[in-house]
N, CA and C atoms as a LAMMPS dump frame, in Angstrom:
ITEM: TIMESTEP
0
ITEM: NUMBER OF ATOMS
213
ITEM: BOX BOUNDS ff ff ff
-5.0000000000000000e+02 5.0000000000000000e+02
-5.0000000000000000e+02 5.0000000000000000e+02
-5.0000000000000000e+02 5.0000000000000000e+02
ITEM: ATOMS id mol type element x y z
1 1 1 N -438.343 440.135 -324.958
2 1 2 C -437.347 441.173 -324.797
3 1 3 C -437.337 441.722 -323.363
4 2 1 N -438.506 441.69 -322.386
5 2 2 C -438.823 442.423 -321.818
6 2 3 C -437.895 441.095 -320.366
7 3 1 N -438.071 440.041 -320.61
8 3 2 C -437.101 439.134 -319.764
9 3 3 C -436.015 439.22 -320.082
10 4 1 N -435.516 439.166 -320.815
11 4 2 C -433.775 439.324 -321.621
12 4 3 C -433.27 440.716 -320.656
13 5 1 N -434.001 441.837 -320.792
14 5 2 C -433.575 443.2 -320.163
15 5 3 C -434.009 442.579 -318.638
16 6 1 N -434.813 442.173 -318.309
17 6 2 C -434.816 441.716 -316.599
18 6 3 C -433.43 440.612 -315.969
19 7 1 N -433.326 440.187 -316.738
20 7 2 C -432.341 439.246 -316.134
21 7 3 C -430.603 439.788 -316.932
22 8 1 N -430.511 440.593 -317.355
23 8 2 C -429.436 441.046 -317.558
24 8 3 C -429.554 442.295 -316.715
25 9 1 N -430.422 442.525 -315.87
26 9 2 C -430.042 443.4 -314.764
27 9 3 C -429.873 442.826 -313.33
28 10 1 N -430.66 441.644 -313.179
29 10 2 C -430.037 440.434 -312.64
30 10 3 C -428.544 440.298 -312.575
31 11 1 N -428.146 439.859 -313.336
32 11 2 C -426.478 439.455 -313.723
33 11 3 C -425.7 440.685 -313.545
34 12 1 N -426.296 441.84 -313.698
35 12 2 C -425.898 443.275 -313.407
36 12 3 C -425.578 443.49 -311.938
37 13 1 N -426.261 442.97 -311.153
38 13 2 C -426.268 443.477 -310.274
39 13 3 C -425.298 442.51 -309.275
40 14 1 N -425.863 441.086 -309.277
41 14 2 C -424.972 440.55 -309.312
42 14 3 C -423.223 440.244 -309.348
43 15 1 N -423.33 440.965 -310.424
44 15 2 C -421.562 441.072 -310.757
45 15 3 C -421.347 442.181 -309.74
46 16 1 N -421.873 443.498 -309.689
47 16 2 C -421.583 444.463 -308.865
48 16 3 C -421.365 443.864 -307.4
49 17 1 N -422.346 443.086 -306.864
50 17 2 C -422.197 442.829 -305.255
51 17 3 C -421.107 441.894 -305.116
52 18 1 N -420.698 440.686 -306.303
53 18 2 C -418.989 440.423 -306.217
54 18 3 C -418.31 441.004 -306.28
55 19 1 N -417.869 441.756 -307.53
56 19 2 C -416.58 442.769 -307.667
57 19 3 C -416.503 443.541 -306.704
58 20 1 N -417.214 444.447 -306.334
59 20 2 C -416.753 445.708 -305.661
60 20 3 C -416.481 445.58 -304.098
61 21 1 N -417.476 444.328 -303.076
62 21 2 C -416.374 444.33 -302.382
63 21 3 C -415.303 443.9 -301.962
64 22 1 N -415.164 442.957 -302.679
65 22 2 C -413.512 442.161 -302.945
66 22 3 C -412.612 443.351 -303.422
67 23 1 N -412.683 444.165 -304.608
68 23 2 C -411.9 445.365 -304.349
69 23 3 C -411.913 446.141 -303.526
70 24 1 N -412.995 446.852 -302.726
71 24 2 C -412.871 447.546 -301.093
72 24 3 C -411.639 446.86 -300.254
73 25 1 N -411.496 445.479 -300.356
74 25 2 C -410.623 444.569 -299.336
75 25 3 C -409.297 445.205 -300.002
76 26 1 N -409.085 445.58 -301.01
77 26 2 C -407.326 445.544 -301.816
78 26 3 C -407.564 447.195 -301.443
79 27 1 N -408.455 447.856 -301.508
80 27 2 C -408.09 449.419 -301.268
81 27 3 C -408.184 449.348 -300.358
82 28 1 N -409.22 448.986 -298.708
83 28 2 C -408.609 449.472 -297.918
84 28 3 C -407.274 448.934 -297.227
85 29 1 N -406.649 447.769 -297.569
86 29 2 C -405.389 447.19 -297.271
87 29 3 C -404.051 447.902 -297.914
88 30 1 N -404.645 448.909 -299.09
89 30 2 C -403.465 449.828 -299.972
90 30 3 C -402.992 451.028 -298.598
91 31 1 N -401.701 450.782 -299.061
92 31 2 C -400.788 451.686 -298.091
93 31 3 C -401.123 453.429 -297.969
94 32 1 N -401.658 453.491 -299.745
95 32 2 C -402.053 455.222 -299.592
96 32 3 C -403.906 455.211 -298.699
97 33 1 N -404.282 454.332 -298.404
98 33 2 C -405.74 454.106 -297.847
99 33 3 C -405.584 455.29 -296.755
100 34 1 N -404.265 455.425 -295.921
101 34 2 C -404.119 455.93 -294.479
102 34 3 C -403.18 456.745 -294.669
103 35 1 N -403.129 457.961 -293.97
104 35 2 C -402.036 458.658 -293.55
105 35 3 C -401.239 458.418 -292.71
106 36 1 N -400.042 458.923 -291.615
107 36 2 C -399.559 458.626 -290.939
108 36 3 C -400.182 458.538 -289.585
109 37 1 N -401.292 458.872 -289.695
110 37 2 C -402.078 459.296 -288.334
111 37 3 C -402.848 458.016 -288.464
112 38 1 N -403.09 457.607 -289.576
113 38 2 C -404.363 456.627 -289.448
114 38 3 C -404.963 457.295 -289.993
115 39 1 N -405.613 458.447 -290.414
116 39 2 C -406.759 458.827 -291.149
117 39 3 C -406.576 458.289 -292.414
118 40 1 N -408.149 458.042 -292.593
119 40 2 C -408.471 458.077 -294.125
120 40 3 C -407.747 459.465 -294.951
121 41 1 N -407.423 458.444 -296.243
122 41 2 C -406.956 459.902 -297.257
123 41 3 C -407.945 460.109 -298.569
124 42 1 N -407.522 460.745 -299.427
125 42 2 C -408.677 461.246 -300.255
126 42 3 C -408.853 459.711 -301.246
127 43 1 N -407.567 459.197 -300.987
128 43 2 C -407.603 457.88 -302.092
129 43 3 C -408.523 456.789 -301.493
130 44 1 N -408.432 456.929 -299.791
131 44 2 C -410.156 455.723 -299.801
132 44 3 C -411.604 456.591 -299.766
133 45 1 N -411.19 458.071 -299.33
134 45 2 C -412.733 458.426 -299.281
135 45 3 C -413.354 458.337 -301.19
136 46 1 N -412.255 458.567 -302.139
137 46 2 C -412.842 458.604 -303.211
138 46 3 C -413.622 457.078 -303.291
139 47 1 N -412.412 456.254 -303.305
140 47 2 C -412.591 454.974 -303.68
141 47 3 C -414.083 453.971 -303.096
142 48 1 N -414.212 454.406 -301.748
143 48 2 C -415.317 454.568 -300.99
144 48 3 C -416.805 455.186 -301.52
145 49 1 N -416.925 456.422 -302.02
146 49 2 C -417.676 456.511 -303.138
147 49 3 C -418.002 455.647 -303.72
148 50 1 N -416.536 455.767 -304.675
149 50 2 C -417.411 454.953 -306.043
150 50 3 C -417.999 453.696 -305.594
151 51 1 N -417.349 453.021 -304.855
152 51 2 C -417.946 451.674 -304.664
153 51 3 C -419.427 451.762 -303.954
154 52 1 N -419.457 452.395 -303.077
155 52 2 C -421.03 452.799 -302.843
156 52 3 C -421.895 453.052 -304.125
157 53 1 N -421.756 453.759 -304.519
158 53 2 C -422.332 454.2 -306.146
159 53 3 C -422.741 453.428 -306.772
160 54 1 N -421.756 452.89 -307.265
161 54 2 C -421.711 451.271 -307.729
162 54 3 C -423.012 450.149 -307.043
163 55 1 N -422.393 449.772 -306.008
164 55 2 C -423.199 449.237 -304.897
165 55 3 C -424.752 449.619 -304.971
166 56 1 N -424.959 450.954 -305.007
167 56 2 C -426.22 451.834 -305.075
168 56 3 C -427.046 451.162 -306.477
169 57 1 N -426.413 451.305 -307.462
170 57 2 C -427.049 451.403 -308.86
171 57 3 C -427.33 449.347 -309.101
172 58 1 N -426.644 448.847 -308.104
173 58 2 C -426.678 447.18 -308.696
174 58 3 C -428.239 447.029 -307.696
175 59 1 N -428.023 447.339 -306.577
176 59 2 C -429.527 447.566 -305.841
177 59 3 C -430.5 448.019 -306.743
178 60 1 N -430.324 449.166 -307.443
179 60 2 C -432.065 449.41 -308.051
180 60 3 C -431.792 448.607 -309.157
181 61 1 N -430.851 447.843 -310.005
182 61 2 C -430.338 446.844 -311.133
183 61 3 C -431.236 445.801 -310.378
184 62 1 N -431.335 445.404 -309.077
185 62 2 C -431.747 444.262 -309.201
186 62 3 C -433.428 444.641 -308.79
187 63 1 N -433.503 445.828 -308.497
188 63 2 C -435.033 446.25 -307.925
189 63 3 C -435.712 445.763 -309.516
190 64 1 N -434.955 446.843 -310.554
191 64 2 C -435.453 446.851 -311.877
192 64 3 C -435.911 445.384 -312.571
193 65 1 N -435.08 444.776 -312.222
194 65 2 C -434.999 443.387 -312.556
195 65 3 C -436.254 442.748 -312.365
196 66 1 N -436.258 442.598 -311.071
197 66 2 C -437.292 441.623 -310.649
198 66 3 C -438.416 442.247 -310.775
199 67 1 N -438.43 443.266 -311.25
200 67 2 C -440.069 444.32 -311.413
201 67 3 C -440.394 443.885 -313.246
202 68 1 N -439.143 443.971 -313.713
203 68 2 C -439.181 443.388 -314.883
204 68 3 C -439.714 441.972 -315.398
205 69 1 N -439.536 441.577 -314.654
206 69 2 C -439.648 439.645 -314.604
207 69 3 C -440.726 439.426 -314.142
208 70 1 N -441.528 440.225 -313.181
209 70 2 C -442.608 439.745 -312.192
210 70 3 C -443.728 440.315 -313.197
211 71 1 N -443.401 441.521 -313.767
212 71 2 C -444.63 442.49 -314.419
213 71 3 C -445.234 441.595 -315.541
């Protein structure tokens, strides 16, 4: 059980470091990304977040992982 939960945080994490920044590429290329000035608007600083977040939690997903697998 204790490999099953290691390597499905593996694959966890995994999926996170594909998906999210291939979507960063479609938000920051989205037209509301910028104002007229060029600044960032609240729709990439949010979006920016989450994907960090995201990003954040697949990192200790894969810390967990391999602590899981090795232990």
């Amino acid at each position: 059980m204790v490999a099953f939960a290691g390597i499905l945080l593996l694959i966890n994490a995994v999926y996170n470091v594909v998906v999210w920044p291939r979507f960063w590429t479609r938000v920051a290329k989205d037209p509301r990304a910028r104002d007229d000035q060029g600044r960032a608007t609240k729709f990439l600083r949010v979006h920016a977040i989450l994907i960090g977040v995201a990003l954040l939690i697949a990192l200790v997903s894969a810390i967990a992982g391999i602590w899981l697998l090795v232990a």
